[in-house]
N, C-alpha and C positions, 0 to 999 in steps of 0.2 A: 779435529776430525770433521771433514765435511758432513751434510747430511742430504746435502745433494746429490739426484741420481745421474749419472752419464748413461747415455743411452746412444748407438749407433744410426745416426739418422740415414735409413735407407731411401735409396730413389729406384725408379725403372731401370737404370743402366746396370746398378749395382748389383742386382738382383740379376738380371739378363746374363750380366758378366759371369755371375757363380753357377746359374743353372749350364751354362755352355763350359764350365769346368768341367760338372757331372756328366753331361751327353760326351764329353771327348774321353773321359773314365770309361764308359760305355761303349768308346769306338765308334759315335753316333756325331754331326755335325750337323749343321742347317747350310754349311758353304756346301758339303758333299754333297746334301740334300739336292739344292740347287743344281747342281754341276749333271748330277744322274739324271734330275727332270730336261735340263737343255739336250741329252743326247737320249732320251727317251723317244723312240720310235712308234707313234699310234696309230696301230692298225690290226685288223684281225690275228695276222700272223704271229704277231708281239704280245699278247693279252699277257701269258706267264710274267713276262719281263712287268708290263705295266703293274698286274697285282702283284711282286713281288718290290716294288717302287713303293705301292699304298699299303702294302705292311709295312714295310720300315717307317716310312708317313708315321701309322698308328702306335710302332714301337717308339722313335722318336718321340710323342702326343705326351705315351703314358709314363715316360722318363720324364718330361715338364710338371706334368701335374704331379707323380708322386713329392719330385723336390718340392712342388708349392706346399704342396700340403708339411711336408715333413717343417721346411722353413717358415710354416706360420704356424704349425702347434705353437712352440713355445709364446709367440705372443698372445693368443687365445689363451693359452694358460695363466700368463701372465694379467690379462686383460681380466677372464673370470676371477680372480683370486685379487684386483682391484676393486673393482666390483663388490666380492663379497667382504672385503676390509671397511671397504665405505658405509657398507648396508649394514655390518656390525653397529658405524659410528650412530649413523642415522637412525637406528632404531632406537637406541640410546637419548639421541636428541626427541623422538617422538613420543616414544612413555615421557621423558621430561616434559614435554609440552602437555600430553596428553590432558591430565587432570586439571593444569592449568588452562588451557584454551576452552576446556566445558567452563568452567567457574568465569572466564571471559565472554564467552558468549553468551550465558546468561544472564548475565550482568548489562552487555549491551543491548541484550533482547526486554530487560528490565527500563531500563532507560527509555526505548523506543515505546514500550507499551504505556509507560508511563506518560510521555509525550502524547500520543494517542488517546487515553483517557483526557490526559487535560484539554485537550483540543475538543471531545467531545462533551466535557462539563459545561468548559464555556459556553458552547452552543447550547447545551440544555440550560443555563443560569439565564443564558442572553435572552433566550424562547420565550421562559417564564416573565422575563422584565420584558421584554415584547409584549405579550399579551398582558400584561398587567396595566403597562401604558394605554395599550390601547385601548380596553375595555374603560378603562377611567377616561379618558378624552371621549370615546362616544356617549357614555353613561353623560358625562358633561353638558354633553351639545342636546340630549333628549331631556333633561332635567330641565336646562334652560329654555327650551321648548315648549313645556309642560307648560298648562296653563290650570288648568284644573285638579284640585284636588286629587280626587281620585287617581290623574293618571301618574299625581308624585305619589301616592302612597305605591301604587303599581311598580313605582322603577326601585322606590326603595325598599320594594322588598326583593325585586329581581338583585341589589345591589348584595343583600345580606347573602340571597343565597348562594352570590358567587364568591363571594371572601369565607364562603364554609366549604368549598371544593377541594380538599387536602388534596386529589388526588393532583388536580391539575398546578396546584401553586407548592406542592410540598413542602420545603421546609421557610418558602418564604412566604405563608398562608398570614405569619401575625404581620410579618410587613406590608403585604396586600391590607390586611384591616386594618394599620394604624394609618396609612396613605390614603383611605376613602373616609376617615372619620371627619375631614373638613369638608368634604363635601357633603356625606350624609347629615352637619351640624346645618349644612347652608338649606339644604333638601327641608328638615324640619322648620327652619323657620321659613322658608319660603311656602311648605304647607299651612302655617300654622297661616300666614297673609293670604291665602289662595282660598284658606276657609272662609274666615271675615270678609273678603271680598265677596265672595259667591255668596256669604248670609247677606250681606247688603245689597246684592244685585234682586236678590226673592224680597228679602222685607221694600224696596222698592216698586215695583211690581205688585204687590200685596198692598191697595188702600194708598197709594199716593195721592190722593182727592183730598184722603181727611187727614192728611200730616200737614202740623204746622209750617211754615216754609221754613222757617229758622232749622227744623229737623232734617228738612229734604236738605237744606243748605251744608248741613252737619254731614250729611252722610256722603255727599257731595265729593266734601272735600277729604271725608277720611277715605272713600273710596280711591282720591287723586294721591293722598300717600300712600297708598299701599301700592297702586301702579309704577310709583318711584322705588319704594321701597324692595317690591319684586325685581325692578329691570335692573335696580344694584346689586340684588340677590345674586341674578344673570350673567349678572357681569363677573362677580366674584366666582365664582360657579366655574367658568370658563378659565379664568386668568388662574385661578387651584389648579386646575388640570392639567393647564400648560407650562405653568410650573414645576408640576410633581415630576410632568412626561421631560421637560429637558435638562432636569436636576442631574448631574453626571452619577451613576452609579459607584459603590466600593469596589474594586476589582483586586485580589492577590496577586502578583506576579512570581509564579513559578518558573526559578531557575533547576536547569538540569544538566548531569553531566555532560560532557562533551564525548560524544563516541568518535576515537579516530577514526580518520580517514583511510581509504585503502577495503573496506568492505566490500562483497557485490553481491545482488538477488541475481538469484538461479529461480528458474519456474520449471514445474517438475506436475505429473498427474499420476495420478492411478485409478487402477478400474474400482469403484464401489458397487456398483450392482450391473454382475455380468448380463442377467437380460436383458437391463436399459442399454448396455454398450450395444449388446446384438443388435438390436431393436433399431438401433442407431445409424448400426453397420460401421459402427468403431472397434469391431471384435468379432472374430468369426464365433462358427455355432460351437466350436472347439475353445472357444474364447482364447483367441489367440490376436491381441491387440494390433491393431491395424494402426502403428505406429504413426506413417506418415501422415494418415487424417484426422488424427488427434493432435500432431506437432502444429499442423495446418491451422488449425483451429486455435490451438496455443497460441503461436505465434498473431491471428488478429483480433485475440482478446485479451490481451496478457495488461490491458489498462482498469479491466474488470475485477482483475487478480492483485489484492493489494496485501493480501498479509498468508499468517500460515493455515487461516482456515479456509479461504479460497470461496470457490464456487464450484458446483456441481451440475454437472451437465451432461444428459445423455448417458451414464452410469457411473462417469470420469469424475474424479473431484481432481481440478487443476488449483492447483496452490502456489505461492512463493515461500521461497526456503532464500533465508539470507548466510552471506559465508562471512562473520565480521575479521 
């Protein structure tokens, strides 16, 4: 048994051909038609003749179209009752899908926010190793700068109190302090030579007349290493920092699912606060939205609109809605 359907493939002619059955059932023709209009007389005296011409006309009309109609019910019928067979299956197939495509899409809206977040860690990890370098390369360059006493006791204290800033270094606050401890160790003893130097520049100065020369000699020369022994200080000072700054960082590599292909963002608004829309004139006082000048506006800012919490504008919050 087949289960294939044969179906009569009708054409124009086919149809013409049966309806001019019915009109000849009827006593009605289009050839008569014809033949009455050629010997149709138009003129005042004739009028009966002519309107009784354009009722047949109208009887003839209303013989065509009842056959149409009568000759397409049944495929209408046939057609809604396709129709509703199919919309049976379909809805079938759509509760099936139903609970599955929510557990799909949030699953892919998981993945995407996930991706999102990580993209924005690294930028907040990068920032802080940004700033960390850099504050250690400047602090460097002013250490080694430093000539007096006092102005290293100065930077090392500005040093301590920025490796206590929890807020700004968060969770890499002991890595900030264990990274400035070679320079803070270089800082003290470049203090501790920048004191003995500056005692020996005053004890010089103080009574040079009545020092032995072998003493002024002595201080002389301890003053000439300590000048060495600073400008190596300096040197180490510098080449720490530039060290620590282009030491490659640890970085994770987060792998994430793959979302198939075949998604697409739709961008969608709605009004949040009717007086701002009025106010706008995105909305009447009826608040009845003024579609096209909101579309308008969508349409040339839709680069500002990157996710589902969007932006608000004028009472409008325009947002993206993705269909994965």
């Amino acid at each position: 048994m087949s289960n294939e359907t044969t179906t009569t493939a009708l054409t124009p002619e086919i149809v013409k051909g049966e309806i001019q059955l019915a009109l000849t059932a009827a006593e009605q023709s289009i050839q008569l038609l014809h033949l009455a209009k050629a010997k149709l007389v138009m003129n005042e005296d004739n009028l009966p003749q002519i309107k009784e011409y354009l009722d047949n006309c109208d009887k003839i009309s209303k013989i065509v179209e009842t056959e149409r109609v009568q000759k397409k019910q049944p495929y209408l019928d046939n057609g809604r009752a396709i129709d509703a067979g199919a919309k049976l299956l379909s809805t079938e197939v759509e509760l099936a899908k139903k609970d599955v495509y929510a557990t799909y899409s949030k699953l892919c809206a998981d993945v995407e926010r996930k991706k999102v977040e990580a993209a924005k860690e690294e930028i907040r990890v990068a920032t802080i190793r940004s700033t960390m370098s850099t504050f250690k390369t400047d602090m460097a360059v002013k250490v080694a700068a430093a000539e007096k006493y006092s102005e290293l006791v100065a930077l090392e204290r500005l040093i301590n109190l920025e490796t206590a800033n929890k807020s700004r270094y968060q969770e890499f606050q002991d890595e900030m302090k264990s990274n400035v401890k070679d320079i803070t160790s270089l800082i003290a003893a470049k203090k501790e030579a920048a004191r003995e130097r500056e005692g020996l520049a005053e004890n010089g100065q103080e009574g040079a007349e009545n020092k032995p020369d072998e003493q002024i000699l002595e201080e002389m020369d301890r003053k000439e290493e300590l000048d060495t022994k600073i400008a190596e200080l300096n040197t180490k000072i510098v080449h720490t920092a530039v060290n620590q700054s282009t030491k490659p960082t640890e970085s994770v590599t987060q792998v994430f699912a793959n979302v198939p292909k075949g998604g697409r963002k739709y961008y969608r608004w709605e009004i949040v606060d009717e007086a701002a829309a009025v106010k706008k004139g995105w909305a009447k006082e009826t608040v009845v939205p003024e579609s096209e000048l909101i579309d308008t506006f969508l349409n040339e800012n839709k680069s500002k609109v990157v996710d589902e919490t969007g932006i608000i504008e004028g009472g409008v919050r325009f947002f993206q809605f993705k269909k994965y």
